[in-house]
C-alpha positions as a Markdown table, in Angstrom:
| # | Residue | x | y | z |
|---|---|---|---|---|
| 1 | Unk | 4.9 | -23.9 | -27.7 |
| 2 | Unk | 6.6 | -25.5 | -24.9 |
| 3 | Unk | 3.3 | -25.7 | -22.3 |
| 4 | Unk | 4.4 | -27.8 | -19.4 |
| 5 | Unk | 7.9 | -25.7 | -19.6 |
| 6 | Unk | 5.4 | -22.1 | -19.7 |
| 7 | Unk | 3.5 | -23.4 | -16.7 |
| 8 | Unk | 7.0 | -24.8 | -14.6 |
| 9 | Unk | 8.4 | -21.4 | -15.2 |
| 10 | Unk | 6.0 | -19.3 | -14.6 |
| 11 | Unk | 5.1 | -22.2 | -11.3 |
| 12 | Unk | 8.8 | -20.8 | -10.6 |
| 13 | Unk | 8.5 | -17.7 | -10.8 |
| 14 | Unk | 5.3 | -17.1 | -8.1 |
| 15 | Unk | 7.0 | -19.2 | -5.7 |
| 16 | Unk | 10.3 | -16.7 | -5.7 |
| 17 | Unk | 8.2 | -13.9 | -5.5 |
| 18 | Unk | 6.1 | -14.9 | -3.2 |
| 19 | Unk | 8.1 | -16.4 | -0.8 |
| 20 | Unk | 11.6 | -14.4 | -0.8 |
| 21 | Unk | 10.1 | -10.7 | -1.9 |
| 22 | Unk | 6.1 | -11.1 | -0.5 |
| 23 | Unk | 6.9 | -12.7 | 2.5 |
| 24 | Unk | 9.7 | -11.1 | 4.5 |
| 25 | Unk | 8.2 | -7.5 | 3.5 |
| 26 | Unk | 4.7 | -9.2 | 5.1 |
| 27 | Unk | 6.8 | -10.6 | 8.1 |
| 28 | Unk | 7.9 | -7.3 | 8.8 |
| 29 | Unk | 4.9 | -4.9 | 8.4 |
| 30 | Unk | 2.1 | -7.6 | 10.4 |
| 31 | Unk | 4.3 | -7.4 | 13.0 |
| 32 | Unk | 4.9 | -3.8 | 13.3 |
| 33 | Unk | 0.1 | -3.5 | 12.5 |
| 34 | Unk | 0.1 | -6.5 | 15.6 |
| 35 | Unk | 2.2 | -4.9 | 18.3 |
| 36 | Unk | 0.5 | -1.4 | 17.6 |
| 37 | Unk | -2.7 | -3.0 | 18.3 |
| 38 | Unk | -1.7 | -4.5 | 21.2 |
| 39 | Unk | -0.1 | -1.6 | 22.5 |
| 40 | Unk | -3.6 | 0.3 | 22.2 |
| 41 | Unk | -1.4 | 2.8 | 19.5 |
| 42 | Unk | -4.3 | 2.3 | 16.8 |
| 43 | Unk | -7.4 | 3.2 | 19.0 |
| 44 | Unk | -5.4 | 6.6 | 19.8 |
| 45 | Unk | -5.3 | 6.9 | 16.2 |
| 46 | Unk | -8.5 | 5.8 | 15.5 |
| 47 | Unk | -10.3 | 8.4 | 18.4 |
| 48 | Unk | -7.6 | 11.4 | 16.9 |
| 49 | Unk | -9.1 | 10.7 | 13.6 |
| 50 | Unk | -12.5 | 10.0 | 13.3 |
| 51 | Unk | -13.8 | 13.5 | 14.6 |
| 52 | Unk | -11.5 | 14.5 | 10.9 |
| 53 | Unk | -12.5 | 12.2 | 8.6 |
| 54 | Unk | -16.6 | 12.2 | 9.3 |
| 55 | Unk | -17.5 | 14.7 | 7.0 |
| 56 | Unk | -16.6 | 12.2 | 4.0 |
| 57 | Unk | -18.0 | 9.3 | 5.6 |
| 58 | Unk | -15.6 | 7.6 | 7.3 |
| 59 | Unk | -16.1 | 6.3 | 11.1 |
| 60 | Unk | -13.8 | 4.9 | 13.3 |
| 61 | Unk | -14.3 | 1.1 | 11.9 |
| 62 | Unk | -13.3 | 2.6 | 8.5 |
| 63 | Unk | -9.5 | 3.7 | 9.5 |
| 64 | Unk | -8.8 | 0.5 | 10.9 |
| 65 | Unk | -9.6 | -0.6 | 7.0 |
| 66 | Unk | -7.6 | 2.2 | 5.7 |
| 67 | Unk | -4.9 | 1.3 | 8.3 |
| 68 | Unk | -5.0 | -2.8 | 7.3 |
| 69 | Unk | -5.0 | -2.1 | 3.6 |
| 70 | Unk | -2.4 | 0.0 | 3.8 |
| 71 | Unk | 0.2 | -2.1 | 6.1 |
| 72 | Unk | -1.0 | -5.9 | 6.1 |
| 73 | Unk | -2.8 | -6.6 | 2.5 |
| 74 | Unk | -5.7 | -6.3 | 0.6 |
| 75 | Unk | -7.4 | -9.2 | 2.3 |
| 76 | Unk | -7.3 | -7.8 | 5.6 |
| 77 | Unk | -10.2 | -5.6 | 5.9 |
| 78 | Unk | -12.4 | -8.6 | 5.1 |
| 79 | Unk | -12.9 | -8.8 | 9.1 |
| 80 | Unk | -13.2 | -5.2 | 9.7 |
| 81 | Unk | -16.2 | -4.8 | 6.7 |
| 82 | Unk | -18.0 | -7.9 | 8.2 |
| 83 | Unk | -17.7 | -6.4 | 11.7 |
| 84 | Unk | -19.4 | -3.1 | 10.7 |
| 85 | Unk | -22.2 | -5.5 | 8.4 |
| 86 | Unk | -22.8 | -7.5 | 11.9 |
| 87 | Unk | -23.2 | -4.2 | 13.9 |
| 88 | Unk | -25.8 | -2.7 | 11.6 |
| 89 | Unk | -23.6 | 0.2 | 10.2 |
| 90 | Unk | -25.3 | 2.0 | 7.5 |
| 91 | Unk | -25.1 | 1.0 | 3.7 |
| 92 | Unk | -24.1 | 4.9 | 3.3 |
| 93 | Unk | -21.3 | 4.5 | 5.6 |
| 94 | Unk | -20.2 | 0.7 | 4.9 |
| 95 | Unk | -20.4 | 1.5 | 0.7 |
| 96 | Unk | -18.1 | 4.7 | 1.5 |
| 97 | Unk | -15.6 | 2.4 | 3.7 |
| 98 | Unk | -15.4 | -0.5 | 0.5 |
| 99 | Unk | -15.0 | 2.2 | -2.2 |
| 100 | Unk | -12.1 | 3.7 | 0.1 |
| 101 | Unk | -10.6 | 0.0 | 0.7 |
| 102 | Unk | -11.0 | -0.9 | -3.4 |
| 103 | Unk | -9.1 | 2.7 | -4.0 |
| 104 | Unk | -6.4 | 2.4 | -2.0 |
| 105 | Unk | -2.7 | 0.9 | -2.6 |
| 106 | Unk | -2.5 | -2.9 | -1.0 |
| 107 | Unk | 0.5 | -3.1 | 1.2 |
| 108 | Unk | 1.0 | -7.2 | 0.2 |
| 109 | Unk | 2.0 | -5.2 | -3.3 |
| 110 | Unk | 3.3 | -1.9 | -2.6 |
| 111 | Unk | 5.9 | -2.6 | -0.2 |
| 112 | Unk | 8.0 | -5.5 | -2.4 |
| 113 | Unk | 7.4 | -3.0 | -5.6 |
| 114 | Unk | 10.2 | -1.0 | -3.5 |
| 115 | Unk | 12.6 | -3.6 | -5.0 |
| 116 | Unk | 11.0 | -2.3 | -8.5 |
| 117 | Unk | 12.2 | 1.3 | -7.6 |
| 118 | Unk | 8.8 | 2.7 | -7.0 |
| 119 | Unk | 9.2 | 5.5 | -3.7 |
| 120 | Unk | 7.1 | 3.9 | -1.3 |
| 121 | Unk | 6.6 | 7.1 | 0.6 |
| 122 | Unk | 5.1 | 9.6 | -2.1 |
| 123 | Unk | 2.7 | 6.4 | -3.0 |
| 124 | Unk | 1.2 | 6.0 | 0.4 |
| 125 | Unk | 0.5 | 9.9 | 0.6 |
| 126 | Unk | -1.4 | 9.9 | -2.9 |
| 127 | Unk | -2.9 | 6.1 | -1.7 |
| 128 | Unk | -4.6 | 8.2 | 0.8 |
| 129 | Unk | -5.6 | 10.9 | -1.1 |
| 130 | Unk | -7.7 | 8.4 | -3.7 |
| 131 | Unk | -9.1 | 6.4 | -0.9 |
| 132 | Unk | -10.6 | 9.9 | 0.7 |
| 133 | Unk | -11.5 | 11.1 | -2.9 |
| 134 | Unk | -12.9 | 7.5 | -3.3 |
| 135 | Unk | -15.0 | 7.9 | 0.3 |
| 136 | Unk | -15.8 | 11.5 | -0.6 |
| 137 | Unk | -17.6 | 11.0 | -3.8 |
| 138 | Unk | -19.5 | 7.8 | -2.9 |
| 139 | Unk | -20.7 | 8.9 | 0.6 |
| 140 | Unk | -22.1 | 12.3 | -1.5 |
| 141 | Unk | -22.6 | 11.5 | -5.0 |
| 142 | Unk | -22.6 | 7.9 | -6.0 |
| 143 | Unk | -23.8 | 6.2 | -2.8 |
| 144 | Unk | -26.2 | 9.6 | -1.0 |
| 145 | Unk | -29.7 | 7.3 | -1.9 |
| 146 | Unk | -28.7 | 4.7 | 0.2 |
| 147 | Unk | -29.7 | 4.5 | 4.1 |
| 148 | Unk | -27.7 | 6.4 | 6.8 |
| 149 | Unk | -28.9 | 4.6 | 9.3 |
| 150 | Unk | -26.9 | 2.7 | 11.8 |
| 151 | Unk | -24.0 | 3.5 | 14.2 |
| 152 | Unk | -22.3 | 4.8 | 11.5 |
| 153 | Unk | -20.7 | 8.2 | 13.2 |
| 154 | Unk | -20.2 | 6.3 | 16.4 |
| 155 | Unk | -19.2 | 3.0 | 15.0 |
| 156 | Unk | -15.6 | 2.1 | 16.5 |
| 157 | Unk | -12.9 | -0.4 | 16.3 |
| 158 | Unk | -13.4 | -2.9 | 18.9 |
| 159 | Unk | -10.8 | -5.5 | 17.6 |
| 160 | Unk | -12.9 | -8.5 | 17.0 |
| 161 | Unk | -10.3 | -9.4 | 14.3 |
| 162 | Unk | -6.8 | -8.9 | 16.9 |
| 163 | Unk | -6.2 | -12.5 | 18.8 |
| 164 | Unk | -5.1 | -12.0 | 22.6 |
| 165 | Unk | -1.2 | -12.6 | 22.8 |
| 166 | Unk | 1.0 | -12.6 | 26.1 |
| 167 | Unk | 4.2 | -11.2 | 25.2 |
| 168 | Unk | 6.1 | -9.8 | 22.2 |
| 169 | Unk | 7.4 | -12.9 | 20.5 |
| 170 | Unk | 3.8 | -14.5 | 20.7 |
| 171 | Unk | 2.3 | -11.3 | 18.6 |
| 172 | Unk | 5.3 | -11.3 | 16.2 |
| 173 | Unk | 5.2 | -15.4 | 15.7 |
| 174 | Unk | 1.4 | -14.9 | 15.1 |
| 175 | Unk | 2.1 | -12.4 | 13.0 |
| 176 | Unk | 4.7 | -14.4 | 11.1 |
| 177 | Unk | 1.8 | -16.9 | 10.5 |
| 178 | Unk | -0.3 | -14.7 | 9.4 |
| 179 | Unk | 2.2 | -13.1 | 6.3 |
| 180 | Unk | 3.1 | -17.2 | 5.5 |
| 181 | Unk | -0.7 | -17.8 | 4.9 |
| 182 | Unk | -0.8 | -14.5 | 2.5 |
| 183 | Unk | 2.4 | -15.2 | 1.3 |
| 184 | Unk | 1.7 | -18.7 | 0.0 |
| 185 | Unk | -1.9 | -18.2 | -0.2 |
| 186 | Unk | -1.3 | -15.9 | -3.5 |
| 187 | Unk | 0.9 | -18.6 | -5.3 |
| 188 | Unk | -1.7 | -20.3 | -7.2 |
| 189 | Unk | -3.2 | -17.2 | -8.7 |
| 190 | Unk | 0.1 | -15.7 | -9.5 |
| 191 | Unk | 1.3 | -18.9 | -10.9 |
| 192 | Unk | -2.0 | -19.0 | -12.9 |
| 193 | Unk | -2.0 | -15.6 | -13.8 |
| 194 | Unk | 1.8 | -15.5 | -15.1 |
| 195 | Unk | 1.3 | -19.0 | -17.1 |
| 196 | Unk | -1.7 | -17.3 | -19.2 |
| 197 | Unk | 0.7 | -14.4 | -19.5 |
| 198 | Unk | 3.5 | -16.4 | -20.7 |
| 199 | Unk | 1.1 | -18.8 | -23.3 |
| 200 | Unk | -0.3 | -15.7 | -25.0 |
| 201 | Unk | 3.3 | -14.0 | -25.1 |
| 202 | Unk | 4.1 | -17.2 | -26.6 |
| 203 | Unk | 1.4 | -17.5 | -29.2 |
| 204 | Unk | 1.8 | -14.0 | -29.8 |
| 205 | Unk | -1.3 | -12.2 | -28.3 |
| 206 | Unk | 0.7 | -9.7 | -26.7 |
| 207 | Unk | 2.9 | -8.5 | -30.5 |
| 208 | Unk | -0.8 | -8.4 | -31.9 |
| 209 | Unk | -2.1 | -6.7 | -28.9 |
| 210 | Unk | 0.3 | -3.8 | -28.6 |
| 211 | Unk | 0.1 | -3.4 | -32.3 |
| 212 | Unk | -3.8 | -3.0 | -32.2 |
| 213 | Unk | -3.3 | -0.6 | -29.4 |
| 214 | Unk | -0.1 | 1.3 | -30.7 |
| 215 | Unk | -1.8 | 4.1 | -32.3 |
| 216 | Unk | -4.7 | 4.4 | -29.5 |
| 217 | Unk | -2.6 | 4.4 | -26.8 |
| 218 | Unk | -0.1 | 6.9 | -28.5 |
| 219 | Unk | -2.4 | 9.2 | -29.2 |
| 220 | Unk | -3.4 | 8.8 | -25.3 |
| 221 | Unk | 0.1 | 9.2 | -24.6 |
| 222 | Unk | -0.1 | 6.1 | -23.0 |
| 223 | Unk | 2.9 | 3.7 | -22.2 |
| 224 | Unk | 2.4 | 0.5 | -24.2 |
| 225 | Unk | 4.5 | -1.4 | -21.4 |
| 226 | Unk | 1.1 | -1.0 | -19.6 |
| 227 | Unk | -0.3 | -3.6 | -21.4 |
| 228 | Unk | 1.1 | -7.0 | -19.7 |
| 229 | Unk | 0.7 | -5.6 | -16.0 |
| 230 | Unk | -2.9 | -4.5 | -16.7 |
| 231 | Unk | -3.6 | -7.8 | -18.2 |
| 232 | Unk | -2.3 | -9.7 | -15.2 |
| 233 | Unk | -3.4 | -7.1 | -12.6 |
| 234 | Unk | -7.3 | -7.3 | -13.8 |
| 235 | Unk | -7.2 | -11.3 | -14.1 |
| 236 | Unk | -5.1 | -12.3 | -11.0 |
| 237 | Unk | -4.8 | -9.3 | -8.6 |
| 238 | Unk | -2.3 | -6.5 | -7.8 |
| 239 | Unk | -0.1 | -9.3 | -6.9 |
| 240 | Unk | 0.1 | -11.0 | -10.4 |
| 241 | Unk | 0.7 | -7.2 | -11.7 |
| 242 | Unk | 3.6 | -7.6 | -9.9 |
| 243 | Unk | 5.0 | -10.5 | -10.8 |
| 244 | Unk | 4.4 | -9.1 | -14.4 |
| 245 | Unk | 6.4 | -6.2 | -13.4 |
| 246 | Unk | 8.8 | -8.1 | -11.9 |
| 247 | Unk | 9.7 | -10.1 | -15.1 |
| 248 | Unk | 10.0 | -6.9 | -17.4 |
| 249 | Unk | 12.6 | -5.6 | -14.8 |
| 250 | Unk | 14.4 | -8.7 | -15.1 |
| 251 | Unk | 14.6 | -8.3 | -18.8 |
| 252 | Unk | 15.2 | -4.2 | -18.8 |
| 253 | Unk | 12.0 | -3.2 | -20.0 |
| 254 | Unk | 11.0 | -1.5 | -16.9 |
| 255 | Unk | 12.9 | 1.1 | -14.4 |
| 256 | Unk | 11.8 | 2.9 | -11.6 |
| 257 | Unk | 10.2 | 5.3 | -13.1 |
| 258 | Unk | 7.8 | 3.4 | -15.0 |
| 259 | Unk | 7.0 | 1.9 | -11.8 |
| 260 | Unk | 6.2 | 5.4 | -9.7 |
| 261 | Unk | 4.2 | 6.5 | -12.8 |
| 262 | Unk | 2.1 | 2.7 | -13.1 |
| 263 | Unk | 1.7 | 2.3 | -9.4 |
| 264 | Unk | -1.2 | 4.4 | -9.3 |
| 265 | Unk | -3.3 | 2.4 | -12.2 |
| 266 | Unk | -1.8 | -0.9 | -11.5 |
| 267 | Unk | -1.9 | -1.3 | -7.7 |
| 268 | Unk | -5.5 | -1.4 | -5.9 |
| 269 | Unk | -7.6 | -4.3 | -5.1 |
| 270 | Unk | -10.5 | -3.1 | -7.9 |
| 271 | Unk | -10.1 | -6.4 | -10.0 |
| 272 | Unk | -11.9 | -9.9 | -10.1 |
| 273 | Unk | -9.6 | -11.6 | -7.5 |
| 274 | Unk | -9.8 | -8.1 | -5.5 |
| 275 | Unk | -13.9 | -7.9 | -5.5 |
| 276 | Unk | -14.1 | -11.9 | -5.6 |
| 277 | Unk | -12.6 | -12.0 | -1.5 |
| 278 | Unk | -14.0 | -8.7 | -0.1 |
| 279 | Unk | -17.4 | -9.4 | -1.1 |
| 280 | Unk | -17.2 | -12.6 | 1.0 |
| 281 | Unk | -17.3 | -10.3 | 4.1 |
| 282 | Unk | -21.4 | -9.6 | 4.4 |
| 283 | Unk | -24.4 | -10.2 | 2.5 |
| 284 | Unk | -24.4 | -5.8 | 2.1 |
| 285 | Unk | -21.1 | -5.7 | 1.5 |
| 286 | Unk | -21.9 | -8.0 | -1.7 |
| 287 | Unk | -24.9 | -5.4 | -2.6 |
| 288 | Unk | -22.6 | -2.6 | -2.7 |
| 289 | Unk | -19.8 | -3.8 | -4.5 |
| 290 | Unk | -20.9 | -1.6 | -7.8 |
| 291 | Unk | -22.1 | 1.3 | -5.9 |
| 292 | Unk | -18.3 | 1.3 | -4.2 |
| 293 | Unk | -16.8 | 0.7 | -7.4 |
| 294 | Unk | -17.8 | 3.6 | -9.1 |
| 295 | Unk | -16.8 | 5.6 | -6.3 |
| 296 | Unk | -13.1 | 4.0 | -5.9 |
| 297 | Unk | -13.0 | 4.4 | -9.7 |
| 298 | Unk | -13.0 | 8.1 | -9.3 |
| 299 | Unk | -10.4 | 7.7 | -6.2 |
| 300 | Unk | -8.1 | 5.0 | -9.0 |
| 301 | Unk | -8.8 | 7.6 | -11.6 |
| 302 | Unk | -7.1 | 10.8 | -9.7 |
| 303 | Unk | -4.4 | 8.8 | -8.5 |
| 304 | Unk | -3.4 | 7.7 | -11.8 |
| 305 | Unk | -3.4 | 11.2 | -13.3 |
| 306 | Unk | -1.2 | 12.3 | -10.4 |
| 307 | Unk | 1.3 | 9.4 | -11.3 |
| 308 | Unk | 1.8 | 9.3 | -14.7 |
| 309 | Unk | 2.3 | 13.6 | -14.2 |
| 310 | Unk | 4.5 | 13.1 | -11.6 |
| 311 | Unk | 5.6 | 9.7 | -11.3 |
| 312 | Unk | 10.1 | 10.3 | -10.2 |
């Protein structure tokens, strides 16, 4: 086996994705998230919804997570969960606000998987749906022992994470900054992620693995093309998933609708990469990380049945 060609290639391969699908996608939708903020469009949003989504948990603090998972990337509610662990919000309320975040479809990965064929719409409607299933069954079920005390109701978005800018172009260049730090920031993993790929593709692991798992996943009615993204997703990050997908599309293995029908399963940031970053937001935050991964797992778990039933 040809290693130093595996690891150039696959070195190769995370740069193009990265840098000419991640990053103008990023450009785009941190620009749109930054000039909302500054245009107070968010706070509206955040005050219209917070009297709604209470009842499962949620408090103002937690759609400005939903809201930067959703458009800017898995990474970005980092600030907003280590805002609400500074201002003393509950564990019951901050555990329901990470399982949401962990449930929910990360825009760094959802919005180049348009180029996959996946309907970018229909996913952010049942994103939403796991992440309030996710934040429904840990603020009642999984996570009712823990303490509700704290601002938690009350607690609302006083963007400690949005930088002052003077005009337009200053948000959007900031902005741009922002998606080029993302952008390249996720090379090494991917490249990492996509060399071990390659190297057990190589060596065989993956002919052995699907053959192992042919007659289980059959009988599952599973599809066995599952096998490579999930690998990569749950050792490098939705992002890695992608560039896994990305290489089957190249080589007709995938279509669109593989992609509408693996989104839900493959595309969340509830893997070792995912937990590894948001747990660096708070000392509770790193407490809870089970207690909200149990709970996104339900929220992951209905959002993959609704795909693979409905996936276009």
């Amino acid at each position: 086996m040809d290693i130093i060609g595996t690891i150039m290639a696959a070195g190769r391969s995370a740069v193009e994705l990265s840098l000419f699908t991640l990053l103008p996608v990023m450009v785009v939708m941190l620009s749109i998230m930054r000039l909302a903020e500054a245009a107070g469009l968010l706070d509206g949003l955040t005050r219209l919804l917070a009297p709604i989504l209470r009842p499962v948990g949620l408090t103002g603090l937690s759609i400005i997570a939903l809201l930067q998972v959703s458009f800017v990337s898995f990474a970005a509610p980092v600030a907003t969960l280590a805002t609400m662990d500074r201002q003393g919000v509950s564990d019951r309320h901050l555990a329901t606000t990470f399982a949401m975040v962990l449930a929910m479809g990360q825009a760094n990965v959802v919005f180049p998987m348009a180029a996959l064929g996946l309907d970018v719409g229909r996913f952010l409607a049942i994103s939403l749906l796991g992440g309030l299933i996710a934040a429904t069954m840990t603020y009642h079920v999984f996570g009712r022992h823990l303490s509700s005390e704290g601002p938690g109701e009350d607690a609302v978005a006083h963007h400690a994470i949005v930088e002052d800018a003077r005009g337009i172009l200053a948000i959007i260049n900031r902005a741009g900054g922002e998606a080029f730090r993302i952008a390249t920031g996720s090379i090494p993993i991917m490249a990492l992620s996509l060399s071990i790929i390659a190297a057990v593709r190589a060596a065989g692991g993956l002919d052995g693995l699907n053959w192992l798992l042919a007659t289980p996943l059959d009988w599952l009615g599973i599809d066995q093309r599952l096998i490579t993204p999930t690998l990569s997703k749950y050792l490098g990050g939705g992002v890695a998933a992608l560039g896994a997908m990305a290489d089957q599309k190249a080589a007709d293995e995938i279509d669109a609708q593989f992609a509408n029908r693996a989104a839900g399963w493959l595309v969340h940031p509830l893997d070792l990469p995912g937990i590894a970053i948001l747990t660096t937001a708070g000392t509770r935050v790193a407490k809870l990380w089970v207690i909200a991964s149990v709970g996104a797992s339900a929220g992951i778990f209905a959002r993959a049945t609704i795909g693979m039933i409905g996936g276009a």
